[in-house]
N, C-alpha and C positions, 0 to 999 in steps of 0.2 A: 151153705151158709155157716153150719159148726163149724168146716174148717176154716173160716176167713177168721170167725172168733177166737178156734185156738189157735191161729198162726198171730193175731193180734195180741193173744192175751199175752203168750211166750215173749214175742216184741218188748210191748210194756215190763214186764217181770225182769228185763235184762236189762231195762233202759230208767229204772225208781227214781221217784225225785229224792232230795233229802229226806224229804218229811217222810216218807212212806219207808226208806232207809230206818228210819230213826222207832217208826213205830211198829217197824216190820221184828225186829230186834227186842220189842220188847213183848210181843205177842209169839213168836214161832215156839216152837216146841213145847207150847202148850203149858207157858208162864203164865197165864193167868188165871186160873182156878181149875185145870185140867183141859181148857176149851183149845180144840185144836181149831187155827186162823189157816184160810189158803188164801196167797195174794194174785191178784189181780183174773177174777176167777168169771166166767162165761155165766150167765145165771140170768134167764128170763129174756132173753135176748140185747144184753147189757155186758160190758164187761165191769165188774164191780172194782175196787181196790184189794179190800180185805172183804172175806165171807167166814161166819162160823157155820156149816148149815148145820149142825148140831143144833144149835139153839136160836139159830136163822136168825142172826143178825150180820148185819151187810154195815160197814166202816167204808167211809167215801171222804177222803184227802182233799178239800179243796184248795187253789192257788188262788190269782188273779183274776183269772181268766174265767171264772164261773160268777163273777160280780155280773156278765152280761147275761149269765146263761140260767140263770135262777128260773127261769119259765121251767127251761126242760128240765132242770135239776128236779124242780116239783114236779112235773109231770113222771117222771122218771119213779120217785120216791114214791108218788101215788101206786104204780104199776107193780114195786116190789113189794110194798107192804099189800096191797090187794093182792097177794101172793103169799104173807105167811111170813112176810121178812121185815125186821126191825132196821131203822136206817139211821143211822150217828153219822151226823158231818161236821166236819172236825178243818179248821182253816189249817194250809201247813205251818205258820206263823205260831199257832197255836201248840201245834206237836212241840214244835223246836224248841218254844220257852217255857210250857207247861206240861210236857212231857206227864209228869206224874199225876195233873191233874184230866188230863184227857186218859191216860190207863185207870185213872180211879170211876170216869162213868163208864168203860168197856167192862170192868170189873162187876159193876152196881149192877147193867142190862145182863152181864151173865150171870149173875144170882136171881135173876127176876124168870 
């Protein structure tokens, strides 16, 4: 089962939407208060988008298509925070035109 997730995850990482392009670039090499991000990363039986496990917070990109899926989305969220992981979900509509105000609560939860 690991390896269907990392062959999954590698998939995804080669295949980003915009939005996760967009905030992928403003988190990597550890631009944001020293917190190093890994994208689209295997954690709890999930592949996440963004993970710091440093400071175990989990970034989740949503499009369209999680307007149906909001049951599992929370279920999902119940599971990693009953795990010790904080969950920011961020619409990609959101990334694209408020960029600096979605990196300013990834900033906030990494000072917390």
């Amino acid at each position: 089962m690991k390896k269907r997730f990392t062959h999954t995850a590698r998939k995804l990482r080669n295949n980003p939407t915009k939005a996760e392009v967009v905030l992928w670039n403003a988190l990597k090499t550890k631009q944001i208060e020293g917190v190093k991000f890994r994208r689209q990363q295997p954690i709890e039986g999930f592949i996440v988008d963004l993970v710091s496990l440093e400071k175990r917070i989990v970034i989740e990109l949503d499009g369209g298509q999680h307007n149906e899926d909001g049951a599992r989305d929370a279920w999902r969220d119940k599971i990693l925070e009953a795990n010790g992981f904080r969950v920011l979900r961020f619409w990609n509509n959101e990334v694209l035109r408020n960029l600096d105000g979605v990196v300013e609560v990834i900033r906030t939860a990494c000072l917390e």
